[in-house]
C-alpha positions in Angstrom: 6.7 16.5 -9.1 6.8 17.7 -5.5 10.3 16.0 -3.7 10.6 14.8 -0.4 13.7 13.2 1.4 11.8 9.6 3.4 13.8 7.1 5.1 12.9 3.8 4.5 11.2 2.3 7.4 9.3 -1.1 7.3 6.1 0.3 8.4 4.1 -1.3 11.8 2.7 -4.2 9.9 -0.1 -4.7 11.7 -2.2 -1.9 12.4 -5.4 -2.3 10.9 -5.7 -0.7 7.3 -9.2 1.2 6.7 -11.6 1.3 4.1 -15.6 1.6 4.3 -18.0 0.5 1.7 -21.4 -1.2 1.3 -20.4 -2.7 -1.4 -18.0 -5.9 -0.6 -15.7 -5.8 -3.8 -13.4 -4.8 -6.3 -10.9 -1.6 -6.4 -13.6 -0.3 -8.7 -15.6 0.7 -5.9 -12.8 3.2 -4.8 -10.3 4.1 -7.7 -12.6 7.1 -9.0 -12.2 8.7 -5.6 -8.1 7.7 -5.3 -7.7 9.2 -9.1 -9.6 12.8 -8.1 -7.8 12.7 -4.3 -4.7 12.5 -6.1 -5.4 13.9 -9.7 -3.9 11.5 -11.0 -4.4 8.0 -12.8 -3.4 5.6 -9.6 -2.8 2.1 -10.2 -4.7 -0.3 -8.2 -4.0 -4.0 -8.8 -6.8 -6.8 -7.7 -5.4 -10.3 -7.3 -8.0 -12.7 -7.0 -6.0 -14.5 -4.3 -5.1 -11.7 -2.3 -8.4 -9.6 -1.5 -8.5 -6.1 -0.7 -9.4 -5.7 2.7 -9.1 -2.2 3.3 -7.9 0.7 1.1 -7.8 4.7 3.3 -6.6 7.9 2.4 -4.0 9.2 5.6 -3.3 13.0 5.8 -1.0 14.4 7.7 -2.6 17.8 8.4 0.9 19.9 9.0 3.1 18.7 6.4 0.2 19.2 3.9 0.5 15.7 2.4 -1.8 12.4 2.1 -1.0 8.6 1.1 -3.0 6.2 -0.5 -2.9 2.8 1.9 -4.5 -0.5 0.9 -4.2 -3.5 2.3 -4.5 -7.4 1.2 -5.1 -10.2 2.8 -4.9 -14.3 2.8 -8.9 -14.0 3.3 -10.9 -10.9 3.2 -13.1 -11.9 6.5 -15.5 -9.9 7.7 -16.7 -6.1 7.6 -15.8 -4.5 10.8 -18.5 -2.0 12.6 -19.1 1.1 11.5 -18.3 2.7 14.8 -14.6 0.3 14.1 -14.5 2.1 11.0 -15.4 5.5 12.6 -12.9 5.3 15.7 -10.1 4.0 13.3 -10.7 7.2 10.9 -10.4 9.6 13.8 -7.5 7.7 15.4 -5.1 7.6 12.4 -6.7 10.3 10.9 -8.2 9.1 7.7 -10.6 8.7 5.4 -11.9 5.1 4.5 -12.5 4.1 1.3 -13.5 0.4 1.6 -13.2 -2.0 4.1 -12.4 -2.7 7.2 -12.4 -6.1 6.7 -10.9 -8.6 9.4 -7.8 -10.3 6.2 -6.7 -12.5 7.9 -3.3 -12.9 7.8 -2.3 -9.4 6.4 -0.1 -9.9 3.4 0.8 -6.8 2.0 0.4 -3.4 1.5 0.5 -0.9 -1.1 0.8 2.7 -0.6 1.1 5.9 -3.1 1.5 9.2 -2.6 2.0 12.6 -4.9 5.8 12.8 -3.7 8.9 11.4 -5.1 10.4 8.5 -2.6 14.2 8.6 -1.7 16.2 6.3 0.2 17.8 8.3 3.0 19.2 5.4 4.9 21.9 3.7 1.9 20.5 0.2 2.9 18.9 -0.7 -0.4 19.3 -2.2 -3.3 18.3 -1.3 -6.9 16.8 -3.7 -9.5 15.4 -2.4 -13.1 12.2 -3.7 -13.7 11.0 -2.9 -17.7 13.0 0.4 -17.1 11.7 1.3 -13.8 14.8 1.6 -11.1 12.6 0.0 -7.8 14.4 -0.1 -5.0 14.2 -2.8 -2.0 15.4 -4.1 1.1 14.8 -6.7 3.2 14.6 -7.4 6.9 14.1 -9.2 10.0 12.0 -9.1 12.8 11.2 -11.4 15.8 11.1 -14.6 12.8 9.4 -12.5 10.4 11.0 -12.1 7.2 9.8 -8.6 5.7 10.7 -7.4 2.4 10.0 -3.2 1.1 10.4 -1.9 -2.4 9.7 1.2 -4.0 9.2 3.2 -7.3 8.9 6.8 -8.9 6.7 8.1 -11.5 6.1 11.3 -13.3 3.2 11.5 -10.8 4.1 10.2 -7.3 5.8 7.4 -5.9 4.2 3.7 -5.4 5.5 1.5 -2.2 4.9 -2.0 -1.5 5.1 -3.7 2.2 5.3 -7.9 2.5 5.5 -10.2 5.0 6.5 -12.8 3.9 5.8 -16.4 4.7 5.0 -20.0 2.6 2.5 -18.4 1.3 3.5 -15.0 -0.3 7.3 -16.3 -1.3 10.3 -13.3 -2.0 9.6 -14.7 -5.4 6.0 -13.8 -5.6 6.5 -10.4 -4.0 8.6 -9.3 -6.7 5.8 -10.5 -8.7 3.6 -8.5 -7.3 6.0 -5.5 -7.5 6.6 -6.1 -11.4 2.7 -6.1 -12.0 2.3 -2.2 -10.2 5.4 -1.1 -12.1 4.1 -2.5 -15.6 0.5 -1.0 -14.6 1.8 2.6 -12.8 3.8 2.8 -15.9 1.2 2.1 -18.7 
């Protein structure tokens, strides 16, 4: 597996994650292209309270390297424009795989990518989940309480971006994290 040093950065949390498809959904109507983009078997979770409402491919053109984003939601909303979906491809430089949907409020977001992750910055901590050393940190912004974890496997690295709130607890965000571990690991 290919190695890269990242620092770990709580992502903007609020640009708008892309995805375009005809077909309002399940992960099913993407994962195919995901698993040939990356060749390899990329684990995609559905939760039925937290729809997919938007899952892209960004490249980075010079450093030769792309990233899996999806994005969930509270409620999927509506399909944006195509010419949304169009602008936002050419603007972040991606490819949309389903969505844009409005998801309202954003919840989290899962990202993978063909690279190992490394903490660069010493500000995480390490918990073992089912033999899988994830590593997280949380923070705060403006009132928002944000929490990051991330995760190797022999075939990339997953990451995992929450905002958290009444609604998606710390408690059900690890949740969340043990259900990619226990399916990027089966």
């Amino acid at each position: 597996m290919k190695k890269r040093n990242c620092l770990i950065f709580l992502l903007p949390l609020f640009f708008a994650g892309a995805c375009s498809s005809e077909v309002p959904g399940s992960v099913d109507t993407f994962a195919d292209q995901v698993n040939e983009q990356f060749e390899a078997d990329v684990f995609i979770p559905e939760f039925e309270e937290y729809p997919v409402t938007s899952a892209e491919i960004q490249t980075v053109p010079l450093a030769g390297t792309k990233e899996l984003l999806v994005t969930y939601s509270g409620e999927k909303g509506e399909l944006k424009s195509e010419e949304h979906i169009t602008n936002h491809e050419e603007t972040v430089g991606s490819d949309v795989l389903y969505g844009i949907y409005d998801g309202e409020p954003f919840l989290f977001r899962l990202s993978y990518d063909g690279f190992e992750a490394m903490s660069g910055d010493g500000n995480t901590e390490t918990l073992d989940i089912d033999g899988t050393e994830v590593q997280y940190s949380e923070a705060e912004d403006g009132g928002n309480e944000f929490l990051k974890a991330f995760f190797n496997t022999e075939e990339g690295s997953y990451s995992l971006e929450f905002a958290l709130s009444e609604e998606l607890t710390r408690e059900k965000a690890f949740e969340i994290v043990e259900t990619v571990v226990d399916g990027a690991n089966s």
